[in-house]
C-alpha positions in Angstrom: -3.5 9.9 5.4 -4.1 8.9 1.9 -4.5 5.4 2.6 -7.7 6.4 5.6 -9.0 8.9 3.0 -8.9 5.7 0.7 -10.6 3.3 3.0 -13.5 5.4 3.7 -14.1 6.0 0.0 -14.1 1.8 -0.2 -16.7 1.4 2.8 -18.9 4.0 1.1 -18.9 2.4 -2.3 -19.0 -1.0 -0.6 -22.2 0.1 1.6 -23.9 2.0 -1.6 -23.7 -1.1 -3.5 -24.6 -4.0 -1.4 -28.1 -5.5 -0.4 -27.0 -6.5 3.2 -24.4 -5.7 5.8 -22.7 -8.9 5.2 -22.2 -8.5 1.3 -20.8 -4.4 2.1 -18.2 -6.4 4.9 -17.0 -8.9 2.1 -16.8 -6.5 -0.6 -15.1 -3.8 1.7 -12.6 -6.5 2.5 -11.7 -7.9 -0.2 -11.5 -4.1 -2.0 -9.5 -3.1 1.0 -6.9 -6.6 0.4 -6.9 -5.8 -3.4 -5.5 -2.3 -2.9 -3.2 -2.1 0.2 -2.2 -5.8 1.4 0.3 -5.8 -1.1 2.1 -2.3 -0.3 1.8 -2.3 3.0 3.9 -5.8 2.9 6.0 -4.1 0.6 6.5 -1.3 3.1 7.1 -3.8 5.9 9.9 -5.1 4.0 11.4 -2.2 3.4 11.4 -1.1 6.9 13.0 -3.9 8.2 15.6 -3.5 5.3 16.1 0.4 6.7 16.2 -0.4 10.1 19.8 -1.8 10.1 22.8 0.5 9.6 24.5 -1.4 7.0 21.1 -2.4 5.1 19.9 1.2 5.4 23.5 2.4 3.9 23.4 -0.2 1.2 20.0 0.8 0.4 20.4 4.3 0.0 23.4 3.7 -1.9 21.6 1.5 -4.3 18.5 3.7 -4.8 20.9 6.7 -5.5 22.6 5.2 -8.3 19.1 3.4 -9.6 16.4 5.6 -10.4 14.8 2.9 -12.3 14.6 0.7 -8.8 13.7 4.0 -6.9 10.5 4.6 -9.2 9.6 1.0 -8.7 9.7 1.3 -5.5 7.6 4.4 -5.1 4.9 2.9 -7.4 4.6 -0.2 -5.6 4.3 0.9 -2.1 2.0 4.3 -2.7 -0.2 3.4 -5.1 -2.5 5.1 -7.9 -4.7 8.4 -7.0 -8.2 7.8 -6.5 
């Protein structure tokens, strides 16, 4: 939900502050690539990696004895308020 709430904040600034149609696409897109292409990828990743049993039970395992790595994690695939 946070990541539609996001988007329509983008396409509003982008459509405030461009001259055309065109230039509120391009800025929308490359706002939108600059914010979530990164953590979504990050969140495909790590989907894949809990899909399996024995990757899913290494990776739990992992995360429960690294709350360093956990943190990480969680800033890197949800991002900072808006």
């Amino acid at each position: 939900m946070a990541i539609a709430i996001h988007t329509a904040k983008l396409a509003a600034e982008a459509v405030n502050e461009s001259s055309s149609p065109e230039a509120a696409r391009q800025r929308y897109a490359k706002s939108w690539y600059a914010l979530f292409y990164g953590r979504l990828r990050i969140g495909r990743m790590i989907q894949t990696l809990f899909g399996a049993g024995t990757g899913s039970r290494i990776a739990v395992g992992l995360l429960r004895y690294s709350p360093a790595l956990s943190t990480q994690l969680m800033a890197r695939t949800h991002g900072q308020p808006f």
